[in-house]
N, C-alpha and C positions, 0 to 999 in steps of 0.2 A: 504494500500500500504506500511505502513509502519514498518506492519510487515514481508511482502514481501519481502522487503531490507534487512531486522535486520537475514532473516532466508537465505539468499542468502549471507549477509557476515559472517553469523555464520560460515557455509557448506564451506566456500572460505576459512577463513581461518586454519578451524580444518583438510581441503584435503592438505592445503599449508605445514602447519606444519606433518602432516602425511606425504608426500613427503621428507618432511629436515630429518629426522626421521630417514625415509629408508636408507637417501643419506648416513649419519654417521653410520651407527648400520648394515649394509651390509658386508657382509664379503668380497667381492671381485667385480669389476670392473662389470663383468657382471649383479649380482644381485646390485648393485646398483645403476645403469642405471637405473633400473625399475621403481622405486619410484618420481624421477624427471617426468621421460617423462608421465608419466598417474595421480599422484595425485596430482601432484603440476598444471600442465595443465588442468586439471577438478578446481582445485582452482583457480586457474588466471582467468579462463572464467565464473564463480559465482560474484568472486570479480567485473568485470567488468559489468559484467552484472546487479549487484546490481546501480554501479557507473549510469549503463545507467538510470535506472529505477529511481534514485533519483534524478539526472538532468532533467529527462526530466517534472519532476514531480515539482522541487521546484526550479531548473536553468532556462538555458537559451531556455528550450527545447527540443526537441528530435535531438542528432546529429548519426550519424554514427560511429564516430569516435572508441567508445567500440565496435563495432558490427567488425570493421574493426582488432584492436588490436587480439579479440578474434579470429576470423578467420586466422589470421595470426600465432597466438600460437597452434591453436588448427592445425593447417597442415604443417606448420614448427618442430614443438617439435614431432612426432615419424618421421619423414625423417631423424631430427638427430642424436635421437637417433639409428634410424636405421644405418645409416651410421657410427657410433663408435662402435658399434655392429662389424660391419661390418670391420671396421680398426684394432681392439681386434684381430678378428679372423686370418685377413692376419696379423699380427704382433706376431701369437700364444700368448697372456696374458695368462698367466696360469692361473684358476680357481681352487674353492675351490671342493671336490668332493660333498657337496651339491647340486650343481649346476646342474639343468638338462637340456637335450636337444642336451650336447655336443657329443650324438650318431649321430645328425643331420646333423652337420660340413661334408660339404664337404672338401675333398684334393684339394690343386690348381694344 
C-alpha cells in the first residue's frame, strides 16, 4: 500500500507542477487557462487520493472527506475554466496567433 501512496503523490505532484508550468511559460490568457484547469486538477485528485488511502490505512480511518474535496475540484475546475473562457471571449482578449480554435468564436 505503501507504495500505492508514494506513486499517487509522485503523479500528484509532477501533474501539479506541470500545471504551474503551463500557467507561467503560456503565451496568452487563452493557452494558459489550459494547464491549470486539467493538470493541476488530475494532481489535486492523486494528491488527495493518496491522503485518502494513507489515512484510512495508518489514521483514523476511512473518511469521505478527500472523496468529497476531489469531486468538488474535479466539477468545479472546467465550469470555471469554462466560464473565463467564456468572459475572454465576450471581453475580445486578444490572443496570440498560435492559438487555435479562434475560427470557432461565434459573433454576439
Amino acid at each position: 500500500m505503501d507504495i500505492v501512496i508514494s506513486i499517487l503523490l509522485l503523479m500528484g505532484g509532477v501533474l501539479v507542477l506541470v500545471g504551474s508550468i503551463g500557467l507561467v511559460k503560456m503565451p496568452d490568457f487563452f493557452m494558459r487557462l489550459h494547464g491549470p484547469t486539467k493538470a493541476t486538477t488530475l494532481g489535486m485528485a492523486c494528491l488527495l487520493f493518496a491522503a485518502m488511502a494513507y489515512f484510512s490505512q495508518y489514521g483514523d480511518g476511512f473518511t469521505l472527506k478527500e472523496i468529497l474535496i476531489s469531486l468538488f475540484l474535479l466539477i468545479t475546475a472546467p465550469i470555471s475554466g469554462y466560464m473565463l473562457i467564456k468572459s475572454a471571449i465576450h471581453h475580445r482578449i486578444d490572443s496570440t496567433q498560435k492559438t487555435t480554435g479562434k475560427e470557432n468564436i461565434e459573433e454576439d
